[in-house]
Kinemage of the C-alpha trace (Angstrom):
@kinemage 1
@onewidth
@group {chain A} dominant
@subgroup {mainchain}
@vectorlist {calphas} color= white
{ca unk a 1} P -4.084 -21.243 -2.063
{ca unk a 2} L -1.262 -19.108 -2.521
{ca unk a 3} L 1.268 -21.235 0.155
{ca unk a 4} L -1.115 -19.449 2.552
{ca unk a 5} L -2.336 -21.641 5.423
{ca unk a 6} L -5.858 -20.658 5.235
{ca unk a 7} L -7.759 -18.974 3.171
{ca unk a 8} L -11.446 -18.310 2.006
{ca unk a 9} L -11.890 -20.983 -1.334
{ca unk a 10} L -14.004 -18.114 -3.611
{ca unk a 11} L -14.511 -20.698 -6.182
{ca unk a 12} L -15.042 -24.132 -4.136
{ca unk a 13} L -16.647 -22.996 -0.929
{ca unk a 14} L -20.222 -24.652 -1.996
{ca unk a 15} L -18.531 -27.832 -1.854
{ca unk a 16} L -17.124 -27.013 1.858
{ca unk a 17} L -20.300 -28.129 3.286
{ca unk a 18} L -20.904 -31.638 1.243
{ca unk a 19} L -17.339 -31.970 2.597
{ca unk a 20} L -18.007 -31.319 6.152
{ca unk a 21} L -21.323 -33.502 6.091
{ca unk a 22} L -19.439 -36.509 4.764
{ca unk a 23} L -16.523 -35.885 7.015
{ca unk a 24} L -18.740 -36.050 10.209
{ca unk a 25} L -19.024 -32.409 10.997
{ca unk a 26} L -21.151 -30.088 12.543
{ca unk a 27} L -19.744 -26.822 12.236
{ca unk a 28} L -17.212 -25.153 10.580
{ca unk a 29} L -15.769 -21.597 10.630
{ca unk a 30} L -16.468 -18.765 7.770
{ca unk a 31} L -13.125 -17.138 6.683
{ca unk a 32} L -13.702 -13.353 5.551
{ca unk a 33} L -10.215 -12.335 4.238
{ca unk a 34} L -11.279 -10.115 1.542
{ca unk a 35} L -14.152 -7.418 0.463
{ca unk a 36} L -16.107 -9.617 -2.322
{ca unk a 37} L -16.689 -12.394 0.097
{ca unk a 38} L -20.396 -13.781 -0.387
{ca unk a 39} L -21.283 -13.543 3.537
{ca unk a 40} L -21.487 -10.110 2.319
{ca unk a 41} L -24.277 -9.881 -0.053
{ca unk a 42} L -27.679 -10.628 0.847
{ca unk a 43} L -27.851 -13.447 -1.913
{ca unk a 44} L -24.608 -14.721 -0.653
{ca unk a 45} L -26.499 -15.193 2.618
{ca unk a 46} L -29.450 -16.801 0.864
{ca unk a 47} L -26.805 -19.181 -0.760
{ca unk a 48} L -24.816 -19.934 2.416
{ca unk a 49} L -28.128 -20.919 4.232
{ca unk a 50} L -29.505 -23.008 1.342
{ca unk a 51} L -26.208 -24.919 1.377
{ca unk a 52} L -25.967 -25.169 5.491
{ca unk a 53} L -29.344 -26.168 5.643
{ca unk a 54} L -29.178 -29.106 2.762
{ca unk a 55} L -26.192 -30.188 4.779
{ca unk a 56} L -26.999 -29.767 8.299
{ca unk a 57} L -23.630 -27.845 8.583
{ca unk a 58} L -23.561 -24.854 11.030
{ca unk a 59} L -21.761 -22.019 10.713
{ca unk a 60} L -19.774 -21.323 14.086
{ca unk a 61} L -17.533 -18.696 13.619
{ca unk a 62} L -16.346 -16.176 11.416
{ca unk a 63} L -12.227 -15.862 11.537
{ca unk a 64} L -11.772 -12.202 9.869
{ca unk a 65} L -8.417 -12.319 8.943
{ca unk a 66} L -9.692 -9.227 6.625
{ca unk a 67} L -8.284 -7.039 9.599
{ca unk a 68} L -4.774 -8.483 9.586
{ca unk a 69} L -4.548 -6.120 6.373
{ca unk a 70} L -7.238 -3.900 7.262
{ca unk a 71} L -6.233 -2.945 10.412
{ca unk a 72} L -8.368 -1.622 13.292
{ca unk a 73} L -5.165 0.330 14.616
{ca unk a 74} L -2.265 2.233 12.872
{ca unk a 75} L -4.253 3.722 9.947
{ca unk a 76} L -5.245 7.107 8.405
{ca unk a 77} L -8.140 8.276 9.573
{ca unk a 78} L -10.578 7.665 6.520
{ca unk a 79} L -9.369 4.014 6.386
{ca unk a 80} L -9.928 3.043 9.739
{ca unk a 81} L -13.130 4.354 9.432
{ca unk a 82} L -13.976 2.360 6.513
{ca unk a 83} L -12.346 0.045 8.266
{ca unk a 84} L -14.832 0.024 11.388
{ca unk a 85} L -17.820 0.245 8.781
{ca unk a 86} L -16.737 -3.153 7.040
{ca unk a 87} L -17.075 -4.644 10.650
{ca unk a 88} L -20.171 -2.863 11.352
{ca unk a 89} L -21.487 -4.400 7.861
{ca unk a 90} L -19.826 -8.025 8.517
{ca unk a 91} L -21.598 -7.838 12.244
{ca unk a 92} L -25.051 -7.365 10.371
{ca unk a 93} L -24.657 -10.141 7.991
{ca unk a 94} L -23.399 -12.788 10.697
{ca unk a 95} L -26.501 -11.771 12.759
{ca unk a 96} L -28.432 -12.952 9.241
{ca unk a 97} L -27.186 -16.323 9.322
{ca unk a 98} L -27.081 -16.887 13.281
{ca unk a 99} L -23.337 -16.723 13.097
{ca unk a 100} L -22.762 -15.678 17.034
{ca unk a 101} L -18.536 -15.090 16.951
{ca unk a 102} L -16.639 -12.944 14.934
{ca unk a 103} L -13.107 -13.277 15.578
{ca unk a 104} L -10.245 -10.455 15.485
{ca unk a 105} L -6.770 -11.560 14.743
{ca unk a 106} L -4.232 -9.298 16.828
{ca unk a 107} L -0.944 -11.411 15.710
{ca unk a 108} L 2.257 -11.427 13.292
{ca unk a 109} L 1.251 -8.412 10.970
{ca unk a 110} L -1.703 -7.113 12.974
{ca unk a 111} L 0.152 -7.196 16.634
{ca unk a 112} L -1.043 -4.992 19.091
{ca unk a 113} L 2.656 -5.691 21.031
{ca unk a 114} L 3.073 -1.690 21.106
{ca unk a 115} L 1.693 -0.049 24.145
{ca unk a 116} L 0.247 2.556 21.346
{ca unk a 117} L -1.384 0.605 19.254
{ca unk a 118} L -2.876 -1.678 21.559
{ca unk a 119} L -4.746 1.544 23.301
{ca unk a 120} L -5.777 2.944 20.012
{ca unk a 121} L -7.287 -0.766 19.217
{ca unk a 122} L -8.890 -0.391 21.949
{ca unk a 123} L -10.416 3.024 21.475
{ca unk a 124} L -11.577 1.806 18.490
{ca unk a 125} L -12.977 -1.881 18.929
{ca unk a 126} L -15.475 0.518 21.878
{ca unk a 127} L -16.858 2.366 19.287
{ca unk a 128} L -18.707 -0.543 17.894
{ca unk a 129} L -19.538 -2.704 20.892
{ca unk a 130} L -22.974 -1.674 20.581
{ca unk a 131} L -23.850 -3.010 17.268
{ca unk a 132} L -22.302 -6.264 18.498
{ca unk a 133} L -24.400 -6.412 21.508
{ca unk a 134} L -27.450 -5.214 19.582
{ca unk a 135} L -26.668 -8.229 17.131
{ca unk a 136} L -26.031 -10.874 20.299
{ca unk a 137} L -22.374 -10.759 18.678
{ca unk a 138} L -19.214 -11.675 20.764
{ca unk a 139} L -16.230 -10.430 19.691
{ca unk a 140} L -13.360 -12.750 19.989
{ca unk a 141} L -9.565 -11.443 20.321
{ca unk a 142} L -6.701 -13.433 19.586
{ca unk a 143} L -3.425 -11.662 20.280
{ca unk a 144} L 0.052 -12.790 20.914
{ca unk a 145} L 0.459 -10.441 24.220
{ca unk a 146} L 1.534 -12.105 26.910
{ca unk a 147} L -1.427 -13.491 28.984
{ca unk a 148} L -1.188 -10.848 32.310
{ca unk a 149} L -1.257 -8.091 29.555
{ca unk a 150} L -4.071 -9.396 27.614
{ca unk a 151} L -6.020 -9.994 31.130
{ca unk a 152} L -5.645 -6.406 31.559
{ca unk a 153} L -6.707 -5.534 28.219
{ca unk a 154} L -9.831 -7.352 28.672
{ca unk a 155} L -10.544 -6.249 32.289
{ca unk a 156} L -9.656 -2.683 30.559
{ca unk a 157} L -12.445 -3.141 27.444
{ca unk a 158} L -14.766 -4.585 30.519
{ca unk a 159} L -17.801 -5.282 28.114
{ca unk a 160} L -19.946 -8.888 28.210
{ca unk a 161} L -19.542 -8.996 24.216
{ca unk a 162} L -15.761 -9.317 24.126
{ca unk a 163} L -14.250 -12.664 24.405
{ca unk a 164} L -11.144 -14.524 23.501
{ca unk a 165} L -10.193 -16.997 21.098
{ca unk a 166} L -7.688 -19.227 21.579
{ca unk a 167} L -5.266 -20.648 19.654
{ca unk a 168} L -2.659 -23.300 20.973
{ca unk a 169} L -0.456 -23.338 18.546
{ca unk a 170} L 0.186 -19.585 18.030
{ca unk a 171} L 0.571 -20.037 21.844
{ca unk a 172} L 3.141 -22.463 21.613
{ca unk a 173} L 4.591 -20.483 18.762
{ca unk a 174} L 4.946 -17.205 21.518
{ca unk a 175} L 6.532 -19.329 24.359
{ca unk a 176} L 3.625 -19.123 26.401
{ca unk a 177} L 2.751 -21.647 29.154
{ca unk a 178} L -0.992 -22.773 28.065
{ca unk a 179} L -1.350 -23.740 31.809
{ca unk a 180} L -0.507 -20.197 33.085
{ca unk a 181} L -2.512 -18.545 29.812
{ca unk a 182} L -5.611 -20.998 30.660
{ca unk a 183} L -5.193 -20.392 34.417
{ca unk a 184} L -5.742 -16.508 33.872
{ca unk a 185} L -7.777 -15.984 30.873
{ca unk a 186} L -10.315 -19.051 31.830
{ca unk a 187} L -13.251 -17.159 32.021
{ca unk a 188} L -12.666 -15.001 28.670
{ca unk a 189} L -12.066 -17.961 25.973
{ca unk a 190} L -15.402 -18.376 23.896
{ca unk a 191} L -13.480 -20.328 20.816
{ca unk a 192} L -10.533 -22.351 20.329
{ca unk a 193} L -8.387 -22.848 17.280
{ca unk a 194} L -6.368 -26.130 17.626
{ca unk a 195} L -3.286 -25.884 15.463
{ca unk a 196} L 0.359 -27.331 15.548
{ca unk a 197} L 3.591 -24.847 15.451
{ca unk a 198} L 6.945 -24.634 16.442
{ca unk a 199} L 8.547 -23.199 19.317
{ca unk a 200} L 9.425 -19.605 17.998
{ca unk a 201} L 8.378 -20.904 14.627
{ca unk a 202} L 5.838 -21.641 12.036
{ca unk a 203} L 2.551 -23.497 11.696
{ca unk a 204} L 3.339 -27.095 10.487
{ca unk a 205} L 0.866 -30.270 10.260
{ca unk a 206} L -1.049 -31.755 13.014
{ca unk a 207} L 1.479 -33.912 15.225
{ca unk a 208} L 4.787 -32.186 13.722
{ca unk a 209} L 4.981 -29.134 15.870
{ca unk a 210} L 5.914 -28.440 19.122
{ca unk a 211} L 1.944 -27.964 20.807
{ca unk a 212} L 1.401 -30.946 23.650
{ca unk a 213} L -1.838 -31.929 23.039
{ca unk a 214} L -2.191 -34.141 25.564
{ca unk a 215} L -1.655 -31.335 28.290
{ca unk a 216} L -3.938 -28.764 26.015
{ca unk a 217} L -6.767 -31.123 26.445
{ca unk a 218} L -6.514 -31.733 29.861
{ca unk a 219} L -6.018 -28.094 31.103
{ca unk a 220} L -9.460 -27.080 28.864
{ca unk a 221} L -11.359 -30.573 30.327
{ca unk a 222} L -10.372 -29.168 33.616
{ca unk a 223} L -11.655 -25.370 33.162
{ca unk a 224} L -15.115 -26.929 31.227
């Protein structure tokens, strides 16, 4: 939709589950990348369970790409606030439908690669750690920052309900050594997003990108 390489489908996603049922699924991620989504209304709720229960699909994961745009850093003050309130709300309605990760994108426009903006972020992802622990909700990061600085980051936020989620080929995309980022930040990663990109470049099909697979899946057999 839109060239963009994922996206929430507002007018198909009922058929997303008969999809993932005949495909061989069991779970598949939510996308919330805009206010009107359905996970956001309690009859949205009552229609996403009717349809994950018909089709024995489970909902995983949320990815909120919402706060690439709406960020949790860098903004006046009233809309970060509304801001934090929207993930306050979007915590809630997961905990409705047994969704148990939410995850934050920190990369391209939402980069937390200044110092500054990666403290405020932090200020500010505190402030509602308890409504994500009172909902059994972990809170996923996925940032481009070099793996030592992330570790720190993590070590910094020090709370059981933040995780990390992983993606390979935004990894490969940074440079990064998966067996160095895997090495460090073993204990942190919750979720994994499998994805193909080029060195230094963009997100291409399965198979055409730069990510070794074969390595990928061996480093995360070895760390269980």
């Amino acid at each position: 939709i839109n060239q963009a390489i994922q996206t929430f489908p507002k007018e198909t996603w009922k058929d997303e589950f008969e999809k993932a049922n005949r495909i061989g699924f069991e779970k598949i991620e939510w996308i919330f990348d805009y206010q009107k989504n359905p996970i956001m209304e309690d009859d949205g709720v009552k229609e996403i369970k009717k349809y994950s229960e018909k089709y024995d699909i489970e909902i995983n994961s949320i990815c909120a790409d919402y706060f690439m745009e709406k960020k949790l850093f860098a903004e006046s003050s009233i809309d970060l606030e509304n801001n934090l309130q929207m993930l306050k709300k979007l915590i809630e309605q997961c905990h409705k439908l047994g969704i148990s990760i939410i995850e934050i994108p920190l990369v391209d426009s939402s980069t937390i690669d200044l110092e500054k903006n990666e403290q405020e972020f932090k200020h500010n992802i505190e402030s509602i750690l308890s409504t994500a622990k009172n909902h059994n909700m972990m809170i996923c990061l996925e940032t481009d920052l070099e793996p030592d600085r992330f570790l720190r980051l993590l070590m910094d936020i020090n709370h059981p309900n933040v995780k990390i989620n992983y993606d390979i080929g935004n990894s490969t995309s940074n440079g990064y050594d998966p067996e160095i980022e895997l090495s460090l930040l073993k204990s942190w990663i919750m979720n994994i997003h499998v994805k193909d990109r080029l060195n230094y470049g963009n997100t291409v099909p399965l198979g055409n990108g730069n990510v070794d697979f074969g390595q990928f899946f061996s480093l995360i057999k070895k760390i269980n």
